[in-house]
C-alpha positions in Angstrom: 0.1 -31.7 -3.0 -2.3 -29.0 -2.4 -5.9 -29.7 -3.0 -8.4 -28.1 -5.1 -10.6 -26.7 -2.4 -7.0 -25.3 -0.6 -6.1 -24.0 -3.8 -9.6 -22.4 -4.3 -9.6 -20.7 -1.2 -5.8 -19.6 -1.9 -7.2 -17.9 -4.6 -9.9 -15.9 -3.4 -7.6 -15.2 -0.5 -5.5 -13.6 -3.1 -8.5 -11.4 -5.3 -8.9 -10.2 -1.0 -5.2 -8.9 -1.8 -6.0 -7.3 -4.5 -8.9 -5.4 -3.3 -6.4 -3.8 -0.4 -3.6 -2.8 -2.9 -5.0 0.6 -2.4 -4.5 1.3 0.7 -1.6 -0.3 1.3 0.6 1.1 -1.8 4.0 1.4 -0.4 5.6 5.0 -1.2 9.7 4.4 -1.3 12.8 6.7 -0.6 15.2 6.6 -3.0 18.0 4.9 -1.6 16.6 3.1 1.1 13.0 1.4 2.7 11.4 4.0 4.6 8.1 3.9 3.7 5.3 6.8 3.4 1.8 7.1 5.1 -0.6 4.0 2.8 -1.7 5.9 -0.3 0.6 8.8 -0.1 3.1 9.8 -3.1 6.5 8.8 -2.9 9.3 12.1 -2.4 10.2 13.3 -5.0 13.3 11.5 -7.5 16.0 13.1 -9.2 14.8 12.8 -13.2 17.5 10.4 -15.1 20.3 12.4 -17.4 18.4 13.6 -20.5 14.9 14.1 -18.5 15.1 17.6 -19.3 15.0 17.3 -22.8 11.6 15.7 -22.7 10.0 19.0 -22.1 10.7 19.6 -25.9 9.6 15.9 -26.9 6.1 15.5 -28.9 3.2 15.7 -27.1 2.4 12.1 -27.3 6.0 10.7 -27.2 6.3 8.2 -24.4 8.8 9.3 -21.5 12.1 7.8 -21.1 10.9 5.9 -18.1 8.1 4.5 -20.0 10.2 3.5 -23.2 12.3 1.4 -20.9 10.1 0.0 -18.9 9.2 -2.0 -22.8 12.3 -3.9 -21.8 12.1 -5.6 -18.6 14.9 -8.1 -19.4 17.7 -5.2 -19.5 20.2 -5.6 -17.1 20.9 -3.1 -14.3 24.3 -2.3 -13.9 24.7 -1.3 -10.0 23.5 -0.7 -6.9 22.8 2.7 -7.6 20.8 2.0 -11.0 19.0 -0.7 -9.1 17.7 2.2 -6.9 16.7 4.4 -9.3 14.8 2.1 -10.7 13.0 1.1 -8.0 12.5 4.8 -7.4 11.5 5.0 -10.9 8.6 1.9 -10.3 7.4 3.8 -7.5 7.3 7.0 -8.9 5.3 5.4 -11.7 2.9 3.8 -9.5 1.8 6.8 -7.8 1.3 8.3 -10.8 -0.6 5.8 -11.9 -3.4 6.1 -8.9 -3.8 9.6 -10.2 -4.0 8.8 -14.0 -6.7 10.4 -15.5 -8.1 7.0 -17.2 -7.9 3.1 -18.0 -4.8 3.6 -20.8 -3.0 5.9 -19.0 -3.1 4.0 -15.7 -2.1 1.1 -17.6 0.7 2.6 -19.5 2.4 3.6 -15.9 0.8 0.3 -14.4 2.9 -1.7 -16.7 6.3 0.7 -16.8 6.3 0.5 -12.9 6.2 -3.1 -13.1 8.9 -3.6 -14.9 11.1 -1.2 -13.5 10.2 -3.2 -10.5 11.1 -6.3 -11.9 14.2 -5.0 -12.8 14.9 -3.7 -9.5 13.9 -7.2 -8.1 16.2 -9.1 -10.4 19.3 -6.7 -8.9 18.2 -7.0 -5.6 16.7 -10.1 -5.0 16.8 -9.5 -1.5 14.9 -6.2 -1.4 11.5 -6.7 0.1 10.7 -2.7 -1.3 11.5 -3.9 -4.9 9.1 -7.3 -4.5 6.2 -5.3 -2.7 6.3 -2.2 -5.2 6.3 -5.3 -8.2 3.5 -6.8 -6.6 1.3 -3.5 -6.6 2.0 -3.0 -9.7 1.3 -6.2 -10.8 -1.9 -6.2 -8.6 -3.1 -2.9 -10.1 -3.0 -4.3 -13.8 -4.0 -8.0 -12.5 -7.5 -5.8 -11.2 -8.1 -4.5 -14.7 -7.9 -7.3 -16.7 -11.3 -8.6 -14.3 -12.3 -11.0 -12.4 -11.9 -14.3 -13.8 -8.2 -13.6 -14.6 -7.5 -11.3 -11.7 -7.9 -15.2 -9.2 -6.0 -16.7 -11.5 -2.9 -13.8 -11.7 -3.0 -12.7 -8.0 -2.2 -16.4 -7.2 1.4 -15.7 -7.6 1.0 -12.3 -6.4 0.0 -13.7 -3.1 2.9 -15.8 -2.9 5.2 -12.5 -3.7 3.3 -11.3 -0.8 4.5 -14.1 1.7 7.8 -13.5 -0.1 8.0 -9.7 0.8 7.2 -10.5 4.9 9.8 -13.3 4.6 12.3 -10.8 3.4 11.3 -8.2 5.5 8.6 -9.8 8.5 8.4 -5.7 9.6 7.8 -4.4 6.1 4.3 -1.8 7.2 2.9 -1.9 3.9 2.6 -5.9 3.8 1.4 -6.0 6.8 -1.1 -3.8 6.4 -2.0 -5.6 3.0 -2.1 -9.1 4.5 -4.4 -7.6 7.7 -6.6 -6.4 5.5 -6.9 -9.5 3.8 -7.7 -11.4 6.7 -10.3 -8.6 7.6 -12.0 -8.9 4.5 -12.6 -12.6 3.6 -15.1 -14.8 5.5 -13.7 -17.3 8.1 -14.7 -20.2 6.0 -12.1 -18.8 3.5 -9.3 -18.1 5.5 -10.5 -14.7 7.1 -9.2 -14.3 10.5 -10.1 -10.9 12.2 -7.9 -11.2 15.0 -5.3 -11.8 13.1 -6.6 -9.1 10.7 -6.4 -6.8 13.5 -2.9 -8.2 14.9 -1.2 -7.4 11.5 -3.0 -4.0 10.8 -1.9 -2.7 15.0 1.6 -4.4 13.9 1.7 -2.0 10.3 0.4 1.3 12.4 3.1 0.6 15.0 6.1 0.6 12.4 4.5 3.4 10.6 5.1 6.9 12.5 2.9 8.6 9.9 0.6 6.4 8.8 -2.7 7.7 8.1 -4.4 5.1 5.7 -3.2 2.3 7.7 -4.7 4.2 10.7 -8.1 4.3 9.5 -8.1 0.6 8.0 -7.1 -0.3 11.6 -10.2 1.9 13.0 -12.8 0.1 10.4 -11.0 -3.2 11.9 -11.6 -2.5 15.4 -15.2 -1.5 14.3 -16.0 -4.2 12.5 -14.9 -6.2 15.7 -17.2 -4.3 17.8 -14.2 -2.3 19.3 -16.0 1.3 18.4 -14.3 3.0 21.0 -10.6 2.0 20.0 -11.9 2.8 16.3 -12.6 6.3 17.4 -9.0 6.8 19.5 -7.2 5.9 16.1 -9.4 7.7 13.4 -8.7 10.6 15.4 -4.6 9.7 15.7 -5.3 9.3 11.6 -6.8 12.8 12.1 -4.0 14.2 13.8 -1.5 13.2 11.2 -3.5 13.9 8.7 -3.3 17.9 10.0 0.0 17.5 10.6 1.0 16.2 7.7 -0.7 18.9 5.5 -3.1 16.7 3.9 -6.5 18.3 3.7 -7.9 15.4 1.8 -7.1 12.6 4.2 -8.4 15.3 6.6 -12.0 15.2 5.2 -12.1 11.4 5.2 -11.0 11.1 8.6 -13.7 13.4 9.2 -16.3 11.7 7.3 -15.3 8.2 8.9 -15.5 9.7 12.6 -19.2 11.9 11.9 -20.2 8.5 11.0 -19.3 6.6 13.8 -20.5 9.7 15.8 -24.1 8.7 15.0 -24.4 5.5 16.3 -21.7 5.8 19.4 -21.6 9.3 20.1 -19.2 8.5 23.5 -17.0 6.9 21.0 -15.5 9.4 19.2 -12.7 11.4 21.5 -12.9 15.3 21.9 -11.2 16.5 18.5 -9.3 19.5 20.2 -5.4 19.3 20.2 -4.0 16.0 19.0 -6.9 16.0 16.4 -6.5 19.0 15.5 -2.6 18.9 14.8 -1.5 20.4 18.4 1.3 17.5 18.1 4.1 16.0 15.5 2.9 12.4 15.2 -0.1 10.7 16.8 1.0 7.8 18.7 0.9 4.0 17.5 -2.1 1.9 18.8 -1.8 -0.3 21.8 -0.9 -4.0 20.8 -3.4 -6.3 21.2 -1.8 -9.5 22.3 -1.2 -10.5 18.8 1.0 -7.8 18.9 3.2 -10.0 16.1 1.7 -11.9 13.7 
């Protein structure tokens, strides 16, 4: 039986999950489990038949996706509903990060989880489906506080486990249990080498990463590793440029002026790969760890 203190430390492992849902929020294709850069909306999904009638709805009726998501028990009829609910969670979840306050985050918290759920309980074997649910849930577990967020993200750490079990190369949950390791003390189950191990595994998997890049170069300077943080913020940089995303731009940018001030040798020239001359920046190099 697991003891109180294991189970206390279990749990404050799991509020550590909850504080990297962020960065790690998987971004889905319909139809299958490549996964977008940490943080970056999903592509776009084809609206369900009827979507285009909702341009004519009230303005505060709640869309289709929403109205269903109010029943979580409904059974999904195929393979092909199964994904389009998932799409749908995902969809919902992005939309989410960019709500414009508490209820309306919550409203497409909540719809994306159960879409999710319902996409779980068609697929049990999806590890997309579980890590998209536990977001989801994560998100809403964070804004119900602390006290119940410990006791919540108990379970959501065990879908966690559940999602690398499924899938032990799934980016996004390796990047989410890295940074847990990264940010708890050792005396509560932090581990920065193994922090480190599963962030360089996520980055390798993820061709354009760019949040996953620059939680791996805070991890290799929080390990005294400042040169290695500078080689990836820059890679971050150059997808960022790449990728047409002037926002993640400006906080690669911001992260690399900082660690310009106190290791000025540190930060690589920012001419060609930093500035977009190539496709994709390459994946770290492995530390031993290279498989957590």
């Amino acid at each position: 039986m697991e003891s109180r203190g294991s189970r206390q430390v279990r749990v404050i492992a799991a509020v550590a999950g909850a504080i990297v849902l962020g960065s790690c929020r998987a971004a889905l294709a319909v139809g299958g489990t490549e996964t977008q850069p940490a943080g970056e909306a999903a592509p776009a999904v084809e609206a369900p038949a009827g979507a285009a009638a909702a341009t004519s709805a009230p303005a505060n009726a709640k869309p289709d996706a929403e109205i269903r998501a109010s029943q979580p028990a409904e059974i999904v009829g195929s393979e092909s509903d199964a994904r389009h609910e998932l799409a749908e969670a995902q969809r919902l979840l992005d939309e989410g990060e960019e709500a414009p306050d508490d209820a309306a985050r919550r409203a497409k918290y909540e719809a994306a989880r159960d879409h999710a759920a319902r996409a779980v309980a068609a697929m049990p074997k999806s590890a997309d489906a579980h890590f998209v649910h536990f977001a989801a849930a994560g998100r809403l577990a964070q804004m119900k506080g602390i006290a119940k967020l410990a006791i919540e993200m108990v379970d959501l750490n065990e879908e966690l486990d559940h999602v690398l079990e499924l899938d032990p190369d799934h980016a996004n949950a390796l990047a989410a249990r890295g940074g847990m390791y990264m940010k708890l003390p050792r005396l509560l189950g932090g581990d920065r080498s193994k922090g480190v191990a599963y962030l360089e595994r996520a980055v390798s998997l993820d061709a354009t990463a760019i949040g996953k890049r620059l939680e791996l170069a805070e991890a290799y300077r929080a390990t005294g590793r400042d040169g290695d943080a500078g080689r990836v913020a820059v890679q971050a940089r150059a997808v960022a440029v790449a990728e047409h995303k002037p926002d993640k731009v400006a906080t690669c940018d911001k992260f690399l002026d900082d660690l310009r001030k106190s290791c000025p040798a540190c930060v690589p020239a920012t001419g060609g790969a930093a500035d977009g001359a190539g496709p994709r920046a390459a994946a770290p190099a492995p530390s031993a760890a290279t498989r957590p």
